[in-house]
C-alpha positions as CSV (number, residue, x, y, z in Angstrom):
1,X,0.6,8.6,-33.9
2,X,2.2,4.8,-33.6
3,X,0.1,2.2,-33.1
4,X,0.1,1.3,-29.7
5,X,-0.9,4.6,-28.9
6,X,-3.6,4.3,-31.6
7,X,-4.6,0.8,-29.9
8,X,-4.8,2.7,-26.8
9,X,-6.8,5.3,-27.8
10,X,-8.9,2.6,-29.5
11,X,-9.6,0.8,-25.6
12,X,-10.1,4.2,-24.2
13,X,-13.3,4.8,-26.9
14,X,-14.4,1.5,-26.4
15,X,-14.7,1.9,-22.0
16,X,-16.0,5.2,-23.0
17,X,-19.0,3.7,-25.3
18,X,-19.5,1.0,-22.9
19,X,-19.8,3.7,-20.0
20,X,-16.9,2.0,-18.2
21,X,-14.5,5.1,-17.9
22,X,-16.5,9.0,-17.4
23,X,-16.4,12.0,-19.3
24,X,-13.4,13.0,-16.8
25,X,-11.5,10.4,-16.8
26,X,-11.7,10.1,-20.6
27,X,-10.5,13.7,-21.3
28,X,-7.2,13.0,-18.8
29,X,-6.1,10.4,-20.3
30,X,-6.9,11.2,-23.6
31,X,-4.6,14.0,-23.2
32,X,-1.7,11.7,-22.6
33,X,-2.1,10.0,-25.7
34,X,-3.0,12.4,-28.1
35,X,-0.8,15.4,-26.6
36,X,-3.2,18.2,-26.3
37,X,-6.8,18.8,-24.3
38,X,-8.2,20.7,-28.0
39,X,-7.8,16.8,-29.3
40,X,-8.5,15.0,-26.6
41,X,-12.0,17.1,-26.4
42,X,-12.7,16.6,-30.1
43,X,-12.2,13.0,-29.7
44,X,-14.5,13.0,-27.0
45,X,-17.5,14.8,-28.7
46,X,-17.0,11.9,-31.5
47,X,-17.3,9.6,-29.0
48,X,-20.4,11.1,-27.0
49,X,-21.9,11.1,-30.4
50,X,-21.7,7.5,-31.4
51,X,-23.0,6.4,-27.3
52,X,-25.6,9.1,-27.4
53,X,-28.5,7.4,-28.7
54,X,-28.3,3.8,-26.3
55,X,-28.0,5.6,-23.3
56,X,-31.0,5.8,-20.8
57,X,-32.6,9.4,-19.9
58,X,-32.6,9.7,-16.0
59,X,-30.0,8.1,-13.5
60,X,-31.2,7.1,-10.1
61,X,-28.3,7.1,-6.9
62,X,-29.3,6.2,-3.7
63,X,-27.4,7.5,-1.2
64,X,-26.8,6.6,2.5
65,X,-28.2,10.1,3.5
66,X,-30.0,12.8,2.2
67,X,-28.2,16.2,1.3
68,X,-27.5,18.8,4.1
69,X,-25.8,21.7,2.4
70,X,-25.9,22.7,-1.2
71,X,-23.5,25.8,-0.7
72,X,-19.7,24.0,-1.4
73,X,-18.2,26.1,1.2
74,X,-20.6,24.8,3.9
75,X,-20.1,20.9,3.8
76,X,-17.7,18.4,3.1
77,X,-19.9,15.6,4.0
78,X,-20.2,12.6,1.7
79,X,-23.8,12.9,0.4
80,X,-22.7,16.6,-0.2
81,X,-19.9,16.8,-2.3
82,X,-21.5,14.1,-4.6
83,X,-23.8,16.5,-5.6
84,X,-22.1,19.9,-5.1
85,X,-18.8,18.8,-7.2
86,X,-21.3,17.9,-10.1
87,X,-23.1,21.3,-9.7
88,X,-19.5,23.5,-9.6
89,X,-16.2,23.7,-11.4
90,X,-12.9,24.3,-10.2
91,X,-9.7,25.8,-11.7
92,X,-8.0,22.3,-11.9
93,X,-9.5,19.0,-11.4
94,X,-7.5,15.9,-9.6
95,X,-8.2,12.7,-11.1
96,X,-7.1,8.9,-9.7
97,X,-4.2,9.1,-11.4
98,X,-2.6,11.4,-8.9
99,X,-2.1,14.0,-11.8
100,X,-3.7,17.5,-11.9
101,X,-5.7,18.3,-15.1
102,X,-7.1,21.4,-17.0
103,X,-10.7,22.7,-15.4
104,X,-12.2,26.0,-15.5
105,X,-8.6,26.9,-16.2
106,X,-6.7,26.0,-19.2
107,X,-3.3,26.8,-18.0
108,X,-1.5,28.0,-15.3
109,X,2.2,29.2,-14.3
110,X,4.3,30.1,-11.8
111,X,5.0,33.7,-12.6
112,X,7.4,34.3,-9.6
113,X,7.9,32.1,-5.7
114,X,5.1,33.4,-4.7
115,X,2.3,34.0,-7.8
116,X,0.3,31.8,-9.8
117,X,-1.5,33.1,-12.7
118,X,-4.4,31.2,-14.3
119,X,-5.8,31.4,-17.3
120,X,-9.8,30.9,-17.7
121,X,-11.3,28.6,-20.2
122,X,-13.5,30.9,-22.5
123,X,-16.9,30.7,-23.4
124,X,-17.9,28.9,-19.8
125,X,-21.4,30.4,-18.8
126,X,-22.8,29.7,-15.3
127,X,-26.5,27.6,-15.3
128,X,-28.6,30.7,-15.2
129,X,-26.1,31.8,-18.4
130,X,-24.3,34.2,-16.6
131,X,-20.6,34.9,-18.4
132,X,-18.2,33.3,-15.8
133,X,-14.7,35.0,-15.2
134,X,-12.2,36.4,-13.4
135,X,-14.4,38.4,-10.8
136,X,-16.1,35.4,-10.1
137,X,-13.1,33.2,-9.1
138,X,-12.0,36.1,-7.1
139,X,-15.5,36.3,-5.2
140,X,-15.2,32.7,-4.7
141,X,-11.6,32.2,-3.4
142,X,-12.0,35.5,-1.4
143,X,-15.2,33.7,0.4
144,X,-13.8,30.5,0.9
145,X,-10.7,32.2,2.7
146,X,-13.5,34.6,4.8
147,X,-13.7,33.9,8.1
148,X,-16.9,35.9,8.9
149,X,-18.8,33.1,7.0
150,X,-20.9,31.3,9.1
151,X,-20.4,27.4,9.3
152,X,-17.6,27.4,6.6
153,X,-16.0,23.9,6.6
154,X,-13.2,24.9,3.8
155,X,-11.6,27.9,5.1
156,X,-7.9,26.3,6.2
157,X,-7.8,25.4,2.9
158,X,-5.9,28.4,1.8
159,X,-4.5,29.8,4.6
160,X,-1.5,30.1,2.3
161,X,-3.2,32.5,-0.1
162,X,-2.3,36.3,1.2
163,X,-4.8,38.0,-1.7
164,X,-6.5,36.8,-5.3
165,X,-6.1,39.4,-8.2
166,X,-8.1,39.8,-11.0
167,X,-6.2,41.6,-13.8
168,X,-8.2,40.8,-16.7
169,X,-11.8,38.9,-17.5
170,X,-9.6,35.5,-18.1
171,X,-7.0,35.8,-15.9
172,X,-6.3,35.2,-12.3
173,X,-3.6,35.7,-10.4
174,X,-2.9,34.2,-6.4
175,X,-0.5,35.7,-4.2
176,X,0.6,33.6,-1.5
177,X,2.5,34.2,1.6
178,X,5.1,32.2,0.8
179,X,5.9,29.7,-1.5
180,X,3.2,27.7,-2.1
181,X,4.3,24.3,-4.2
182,X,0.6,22.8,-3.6
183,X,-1.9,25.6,-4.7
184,X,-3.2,24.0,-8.0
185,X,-3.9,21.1,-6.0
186,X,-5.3,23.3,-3.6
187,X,-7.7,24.7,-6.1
188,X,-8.7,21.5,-7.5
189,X,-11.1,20.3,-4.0
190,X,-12.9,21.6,-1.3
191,X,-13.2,25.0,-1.2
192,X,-11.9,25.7,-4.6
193,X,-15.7,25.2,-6.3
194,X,-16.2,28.7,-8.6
195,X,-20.0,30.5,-7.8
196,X,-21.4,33.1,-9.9
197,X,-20.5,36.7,-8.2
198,X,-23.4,38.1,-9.2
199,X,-26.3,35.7,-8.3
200,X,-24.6,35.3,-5.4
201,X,-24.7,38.5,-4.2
202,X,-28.2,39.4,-5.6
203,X,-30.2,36.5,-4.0
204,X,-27.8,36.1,-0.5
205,X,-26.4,33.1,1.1
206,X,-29.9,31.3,2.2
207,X,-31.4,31.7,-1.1
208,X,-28.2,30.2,-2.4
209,X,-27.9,27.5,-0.2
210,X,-31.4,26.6,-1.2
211,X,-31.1,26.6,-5.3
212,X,-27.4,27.1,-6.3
213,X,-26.1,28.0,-9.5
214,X,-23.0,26.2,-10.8
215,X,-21.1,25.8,-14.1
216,X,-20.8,21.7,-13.8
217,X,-22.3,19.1,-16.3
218,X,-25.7,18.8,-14.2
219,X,-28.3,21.9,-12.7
220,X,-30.1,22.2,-9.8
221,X,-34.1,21.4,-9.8
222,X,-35.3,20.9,-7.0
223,X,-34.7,19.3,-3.6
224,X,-37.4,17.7,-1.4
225,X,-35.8,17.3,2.0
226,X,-35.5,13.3,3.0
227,X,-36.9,12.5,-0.3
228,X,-35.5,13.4,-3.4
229,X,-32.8,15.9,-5.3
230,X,-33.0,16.8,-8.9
231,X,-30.5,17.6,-11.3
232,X,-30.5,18.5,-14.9
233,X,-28.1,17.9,-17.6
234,X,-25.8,21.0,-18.8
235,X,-26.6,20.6,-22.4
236,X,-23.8,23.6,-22.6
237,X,-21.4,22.3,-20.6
238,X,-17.6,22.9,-21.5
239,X,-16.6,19.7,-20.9
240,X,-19.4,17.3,-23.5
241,X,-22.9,17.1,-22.1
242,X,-23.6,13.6,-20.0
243,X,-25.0,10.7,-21.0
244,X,-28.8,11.1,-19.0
245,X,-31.0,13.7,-19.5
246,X,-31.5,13.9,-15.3
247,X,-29.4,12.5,-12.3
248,X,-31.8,11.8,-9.5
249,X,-30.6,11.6,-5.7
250,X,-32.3,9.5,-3.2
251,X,-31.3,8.9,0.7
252,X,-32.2,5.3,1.6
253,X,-30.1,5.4,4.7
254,X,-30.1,1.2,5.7
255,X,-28.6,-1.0,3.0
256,X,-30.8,-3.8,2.8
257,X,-33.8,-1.1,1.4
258,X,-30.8,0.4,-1.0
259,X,-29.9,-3.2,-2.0
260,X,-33.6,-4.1,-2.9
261,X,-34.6,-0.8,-4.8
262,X,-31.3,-1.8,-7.1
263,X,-32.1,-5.4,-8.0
264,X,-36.4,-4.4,-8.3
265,X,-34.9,-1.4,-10.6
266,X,-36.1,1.6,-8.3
267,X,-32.8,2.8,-8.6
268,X,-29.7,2.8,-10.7
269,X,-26.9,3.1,-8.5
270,X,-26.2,2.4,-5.0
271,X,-23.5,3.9,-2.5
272,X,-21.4,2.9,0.2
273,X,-22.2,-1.0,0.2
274,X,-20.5,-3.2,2.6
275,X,-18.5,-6.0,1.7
276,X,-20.4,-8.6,3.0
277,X,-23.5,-7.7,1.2
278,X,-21.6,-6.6,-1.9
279,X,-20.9,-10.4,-2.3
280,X,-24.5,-11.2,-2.1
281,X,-25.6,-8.9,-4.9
282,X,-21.9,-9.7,-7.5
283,X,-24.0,-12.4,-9.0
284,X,-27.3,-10.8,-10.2
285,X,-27.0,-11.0,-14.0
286,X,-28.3,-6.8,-13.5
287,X,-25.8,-5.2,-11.5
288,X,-21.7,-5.0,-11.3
289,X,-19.9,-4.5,-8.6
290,X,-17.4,-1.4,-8.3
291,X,-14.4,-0.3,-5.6
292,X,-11.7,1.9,-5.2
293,X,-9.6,2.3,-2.2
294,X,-10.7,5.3,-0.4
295,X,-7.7,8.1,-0.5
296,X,-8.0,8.9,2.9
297,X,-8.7,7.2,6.3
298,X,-11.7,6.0,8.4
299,X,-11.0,7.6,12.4
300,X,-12.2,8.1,15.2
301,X,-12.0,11.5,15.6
302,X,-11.2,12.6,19.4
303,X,-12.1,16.0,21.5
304,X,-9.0,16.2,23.4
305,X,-9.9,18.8,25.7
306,X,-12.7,16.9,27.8
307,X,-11.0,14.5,30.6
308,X,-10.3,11.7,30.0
309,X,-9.7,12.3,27.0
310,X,-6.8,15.3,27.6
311,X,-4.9,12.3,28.8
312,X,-2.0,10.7,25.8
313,X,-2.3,7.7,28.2
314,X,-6.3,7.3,27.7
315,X,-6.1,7.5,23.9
316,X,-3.1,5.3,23.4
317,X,-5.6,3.1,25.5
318,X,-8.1,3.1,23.0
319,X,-6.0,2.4,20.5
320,X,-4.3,-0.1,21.3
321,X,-7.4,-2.3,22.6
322,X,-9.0,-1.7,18.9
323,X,-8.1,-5.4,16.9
324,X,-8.2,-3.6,13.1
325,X,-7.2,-6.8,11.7
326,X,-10.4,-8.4,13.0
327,X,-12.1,-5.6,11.9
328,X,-10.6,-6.0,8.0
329,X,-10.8,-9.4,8.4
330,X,-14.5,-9.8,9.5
331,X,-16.3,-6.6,8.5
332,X,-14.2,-5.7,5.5
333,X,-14.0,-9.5,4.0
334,X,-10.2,-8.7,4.0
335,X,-10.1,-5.6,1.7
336,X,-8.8,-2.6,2.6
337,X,-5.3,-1.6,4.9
338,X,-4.5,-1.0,8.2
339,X,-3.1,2.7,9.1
340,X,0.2,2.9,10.4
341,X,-0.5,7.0,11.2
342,X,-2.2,9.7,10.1
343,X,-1.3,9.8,6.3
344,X,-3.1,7.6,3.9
345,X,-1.2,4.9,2.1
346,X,-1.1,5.8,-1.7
347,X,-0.2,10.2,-0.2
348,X,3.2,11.5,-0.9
349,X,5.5,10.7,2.5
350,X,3.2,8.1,3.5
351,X,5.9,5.7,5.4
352,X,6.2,2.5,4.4
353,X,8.9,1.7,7.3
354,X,6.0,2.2,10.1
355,X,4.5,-0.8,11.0
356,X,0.4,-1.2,11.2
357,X,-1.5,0.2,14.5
358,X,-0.9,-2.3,17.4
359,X,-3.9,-4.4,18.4
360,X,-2.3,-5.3,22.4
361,X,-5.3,-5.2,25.4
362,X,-2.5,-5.9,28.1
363,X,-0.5,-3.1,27.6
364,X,-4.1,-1.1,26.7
365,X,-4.8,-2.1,30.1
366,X,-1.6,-0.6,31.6
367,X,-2.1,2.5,29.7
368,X,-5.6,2.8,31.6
369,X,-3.7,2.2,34.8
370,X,-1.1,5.1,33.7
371,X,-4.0,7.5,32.7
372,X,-5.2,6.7,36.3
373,X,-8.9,6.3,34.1
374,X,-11.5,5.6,36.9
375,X,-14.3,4.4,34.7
376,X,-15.4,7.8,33.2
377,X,-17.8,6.8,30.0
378,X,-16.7,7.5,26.8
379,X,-19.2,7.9,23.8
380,X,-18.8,7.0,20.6
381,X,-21.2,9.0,18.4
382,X,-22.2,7.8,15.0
383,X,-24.5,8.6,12.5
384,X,-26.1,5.8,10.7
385,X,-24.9,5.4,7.1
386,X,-22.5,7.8,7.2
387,X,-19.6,5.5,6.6
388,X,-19.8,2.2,5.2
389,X,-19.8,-0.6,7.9
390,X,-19.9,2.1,10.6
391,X,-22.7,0.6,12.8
392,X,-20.7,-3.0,12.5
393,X,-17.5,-1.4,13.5
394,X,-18.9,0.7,16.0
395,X,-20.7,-2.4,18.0
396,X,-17.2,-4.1,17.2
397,X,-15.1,-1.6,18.7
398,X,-17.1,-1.1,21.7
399,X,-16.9,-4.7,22.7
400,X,-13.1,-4.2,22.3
401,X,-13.1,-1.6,24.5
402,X,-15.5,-2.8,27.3
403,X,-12.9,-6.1,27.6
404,X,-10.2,-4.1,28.4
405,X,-12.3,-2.5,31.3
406,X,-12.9,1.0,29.3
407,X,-16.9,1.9,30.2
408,X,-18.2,3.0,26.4
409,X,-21.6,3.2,24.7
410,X,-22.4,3.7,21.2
411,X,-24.9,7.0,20.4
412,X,-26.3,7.4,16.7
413,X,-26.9,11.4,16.3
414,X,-29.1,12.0,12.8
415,X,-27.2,13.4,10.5
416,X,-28.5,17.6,11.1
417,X,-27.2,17.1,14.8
418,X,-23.6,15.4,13.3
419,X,-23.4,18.5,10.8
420,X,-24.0,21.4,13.8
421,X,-21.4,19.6,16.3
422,X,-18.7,19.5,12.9
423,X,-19.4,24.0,12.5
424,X,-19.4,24.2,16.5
425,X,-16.6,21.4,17.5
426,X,-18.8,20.0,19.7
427,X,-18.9,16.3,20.1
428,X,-17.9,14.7,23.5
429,X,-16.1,12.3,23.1
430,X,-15.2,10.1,20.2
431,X,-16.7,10.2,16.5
432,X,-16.4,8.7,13.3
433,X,-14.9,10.6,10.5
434,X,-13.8,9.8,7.4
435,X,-11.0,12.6,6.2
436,X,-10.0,12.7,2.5
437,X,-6.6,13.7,1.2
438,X,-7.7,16.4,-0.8
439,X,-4.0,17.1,-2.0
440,X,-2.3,13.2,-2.8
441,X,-0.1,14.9,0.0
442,X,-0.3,15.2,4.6
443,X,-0.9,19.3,4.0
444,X,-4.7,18.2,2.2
445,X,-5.6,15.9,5.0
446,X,-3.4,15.8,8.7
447,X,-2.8,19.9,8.5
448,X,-6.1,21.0,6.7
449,X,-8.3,19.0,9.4
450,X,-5.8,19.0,12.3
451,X,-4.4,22.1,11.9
452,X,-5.6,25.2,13.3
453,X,-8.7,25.9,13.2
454,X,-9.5,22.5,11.3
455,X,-12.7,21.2,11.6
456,X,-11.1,18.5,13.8
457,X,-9.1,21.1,15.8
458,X,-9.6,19.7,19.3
459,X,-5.9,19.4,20.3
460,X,-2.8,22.0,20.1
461,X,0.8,20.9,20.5
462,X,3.5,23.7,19.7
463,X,6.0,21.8,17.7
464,X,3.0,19.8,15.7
465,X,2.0,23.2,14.8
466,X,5.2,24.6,14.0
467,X,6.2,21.5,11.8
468,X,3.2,21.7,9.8
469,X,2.8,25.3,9.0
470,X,6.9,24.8,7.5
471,X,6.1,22.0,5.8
472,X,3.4,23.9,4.2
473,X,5.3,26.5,2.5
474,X,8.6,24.4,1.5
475,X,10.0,23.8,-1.8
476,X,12.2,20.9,-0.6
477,X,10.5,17.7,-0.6
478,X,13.1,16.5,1.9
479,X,12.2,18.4,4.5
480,X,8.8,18.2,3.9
481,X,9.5,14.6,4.4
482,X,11.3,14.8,7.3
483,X,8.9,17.5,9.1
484,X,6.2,15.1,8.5
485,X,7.8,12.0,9.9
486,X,8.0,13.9,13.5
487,X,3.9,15.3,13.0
488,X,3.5,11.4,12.4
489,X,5.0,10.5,15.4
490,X,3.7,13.1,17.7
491,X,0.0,12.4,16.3
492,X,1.0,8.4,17.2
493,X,1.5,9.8,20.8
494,X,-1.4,12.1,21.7
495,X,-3.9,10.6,19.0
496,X,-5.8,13.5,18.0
497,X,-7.6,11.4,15.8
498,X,-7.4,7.1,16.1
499,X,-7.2,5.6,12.7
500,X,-9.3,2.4,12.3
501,X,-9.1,1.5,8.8
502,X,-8.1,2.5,5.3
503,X,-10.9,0.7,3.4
504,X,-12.4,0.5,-0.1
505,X,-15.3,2.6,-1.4
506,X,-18.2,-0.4,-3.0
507,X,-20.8,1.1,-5.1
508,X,-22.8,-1.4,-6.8
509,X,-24.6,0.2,-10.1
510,X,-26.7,-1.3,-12.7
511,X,-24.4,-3.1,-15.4
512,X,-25.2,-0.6,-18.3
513,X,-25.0,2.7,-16.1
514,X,-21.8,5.1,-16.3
515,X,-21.3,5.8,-13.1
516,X,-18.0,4.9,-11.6
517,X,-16.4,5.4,-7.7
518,X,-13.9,7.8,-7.1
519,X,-11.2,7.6,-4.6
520,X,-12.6,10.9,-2.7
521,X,-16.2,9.4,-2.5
522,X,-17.5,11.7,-4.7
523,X,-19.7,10.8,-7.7
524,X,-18.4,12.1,-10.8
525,X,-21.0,12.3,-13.5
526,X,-19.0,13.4,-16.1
């Protein structure tokens, strides 16, 4: 090796030691440097050894809200995946490079247009030391893709997937409809988490739900409803045990509490801090301040098919009375960008051409007058803590509103009620989601959400449809490009969801704890 790589590798030990970079992040890009994952995981079990013995034994988070759904296929809510993508594995793991990286699977190939073949990492054993194999990514691709199963949240994610085929204990083969250019990145988020076939089956869905088994660095413990969820550290686990001996979850849902169990030590790390109060704790000599920007947008999402809100006219209304540079500027201490569409800034065909969503209240007005809107009240339903800055942004954005003569209230649902109106497509009227790009690319975020039968599936227009599910199943870029730049512009007319904000992601953790943010909001651990 030459020395710069050397130097590099060198920097990369020393973030590691210091817990700056995790066990994840270490092993991709230690595999850039040294060529191969067998080295790159070698290195890594030198370097666990040297941190091992300064490292504290139990890591405290608070989070904004306390868990709903343990089972990955029935939430893809924030204070769920940080714990469920700890407790699981998938085939291929996404990191903030952009790249795609070796998981549960080693390898994989495409073995003709329209078959993948994975093959399995040996040796991986499941919490409750269970074998895990073929049969069980089968089981768990086969349910995720099931529509019979009750309040799933992941199923559109492969829609392209006709059948999964298990010819051997370590391979795994995926037949798709049609081409499928995105299915390793497919496998790599929601939905793709692997479950033990056998447990599964033997204790049923509710019993799962309640004390899952996994193959990821931490176990399940225990969970105490609005109080507390434990985790254990895999001392087996493929990928280098963590750094704590137990990862504790709390829900603190109001900041200023979160912010003063950090600095009095209660708690390690803290989630989803605003800006303005990050500021106020960057200075204590005990704490650091971390950010990412978020890969994926802050909306309001909108259910189309209650008047007013059927009416292009009423939503372009809405959107153009909302003054998101006022909101960046004021709530987000000017970090952050301003959507110009649906697709996040950083995805593949994100268009840099477009310019930022128009703050103008006069031609909002006339848009009201065009919609023929005779005062019909529109909620905005929230859930406290859900988002960071969402009950500043929510007061702000119904003032905006109520000065261009649109009669709107704010209404904070708990977070149960927010979860039940996502599986039934319920809400009635406007709501604030925050949709990740699961895929780097508009088929992981616009199409998997606003697609049919998405969770935000409230709106249907022919050609949006027909776009997407082409675009989906192309092998030329271009045209993917170009199909996407006319789903862009028909979600810019009928709105089915109103971007506010693309902002960053603030977690504020003690100075000498590993934890860093990711750019899908969830909390990698190793």
């Amino acid at each position: 090796m030459g020395i710069h790589g050397g130097k590099n590798l060198e920097g990369l030990v020393r973030q590691f030691e210091d817990g700056l970079i995790t066990r994840r992040g270490f092993l991709a890009q230690a595999v850039g440097l040294l060529g191969s994952l067998a080295a790159a995981e070698a290195l890594l079990a030198r370097a666990a050894g040297a941190q091992a013995t300064t490292k504290k034994t139990d890591l405290m988070i608070a989070q904004s809200g306390d868990v709903t759904k343990l089972d990955p296929h029935l939430s893809t809510a924030l204070w769920d995946v940080s714990v469920t993508f700890n407790i699981f594995d998938n085939l291929t793991s996404r990191h903030a490079d952009g790249k795609l990286y070796p998981g549960l699977a080693t390898d994989w190939k495409l073995v003709n247009p329209t078959t993948w073949q994975f093959r399995l990492r040996s040796g991986v054993k499941f919490h409750n030391g269970d074998p895990l194999g073929s049969a069980d990514v089968k089981f768990s691709i086969d349910r995720a893709m099931d529509a019979n199963v009750k309040g799933s949240l992941v199923r559109t994610v492969f829609t392209t997937v006709d059948r999964v085929e298990a010819p051997d204990a370590q391979t795994v083969n995926f037949i798709t409809q049609k081409p499928d250019p995105l299915l390793p990145r497919r496998l790599g988020f929601y939905g793709g988490q692997i479950m033990p076939k056998k447990y599964f089956e033997a204790v049923g869905p509710d019993a799962f739900n309640a004390k899952p088994v996994g193959s990821g660095p931490v176990r399940f413990v225990e969970w105490v409803k609005d109080d507390r969820l434990v985790l254990d550290a895999n001392r087996d686990y493929w990928g280098g045990r963590i750094d704590v001996d137990k990862v504790v979850f709390r829900p603190i849902p109001e900041e200023a509490p979160r912010i003063a169990a950090l600095l009095k030590g209660e708690v390690d790390i803290i989630t989803k801090v605003a800006p303005d109060s990050a500021e106020r704790v960057e200075k204590n000599p005990t704490t650091r301040i971390e950010s990412v920007l978020y890969g994926g947008l802050y909306v309001l999402g909108v259910n189309s098919k209650l008047p007013p809100l059927d009416n292009p006219k009423m939503k372009q209304a809405l959107s153009l009375a909302i003054d998101r540079e006022s909101i960046r500027k004021f709530l987000w201490r000017g970090l952050g960008s301003i959507p110009n569409g649906p697709i996040a800034k950083g995805d593949n065909h994100y268009d840099e051409s477009l310019p930022p969503l128009a703050f103008d209240p006069n031609l909002a007005k006339q848009r009201l007058k065009e919609a023929s809107y005779k005062g019909e009240e529109i909620v905005i339903e929230t859930t406290a803590g859900l988002l960071s800055n969402d009950k500043s942004m929510s007061e702000a954005i119904n003032a905006m509103w109520r000065d261009v003569g649109i009669n709107s209230r704010i209404e904070v649902i708990e977070t149960s009620v927010r979860m039940q109106k996502n599986r039934d497509k319920s809400f009635k009227g406007v709501w604030w989601a925050d949709p990740t790009s699961a895929l780097g690319d508009p088929d992981g975020m616009m199409w998997r959400l606003l697609g049919p039968g998405g969770i935000m599936d409230y709106w249907r227009h022919p050609r949006f449809d027909e776009l997407g599910a082409a675009a989906r199943f192309s092998v030329d870029e271009n045209a993917r490009g170009q199909a996407y730049k006319e789903m862009t512009q028909l979600a810019l007319e009928y709105l089915p969801w109103i971007p506010v904000i693309q902002p960053v992601d603030i977690y504020v953790p003690r100075r000498e704890r590993p934890l860093r943010p990711g750019w899908d909001e969830a909390a990698w651990l190793s």
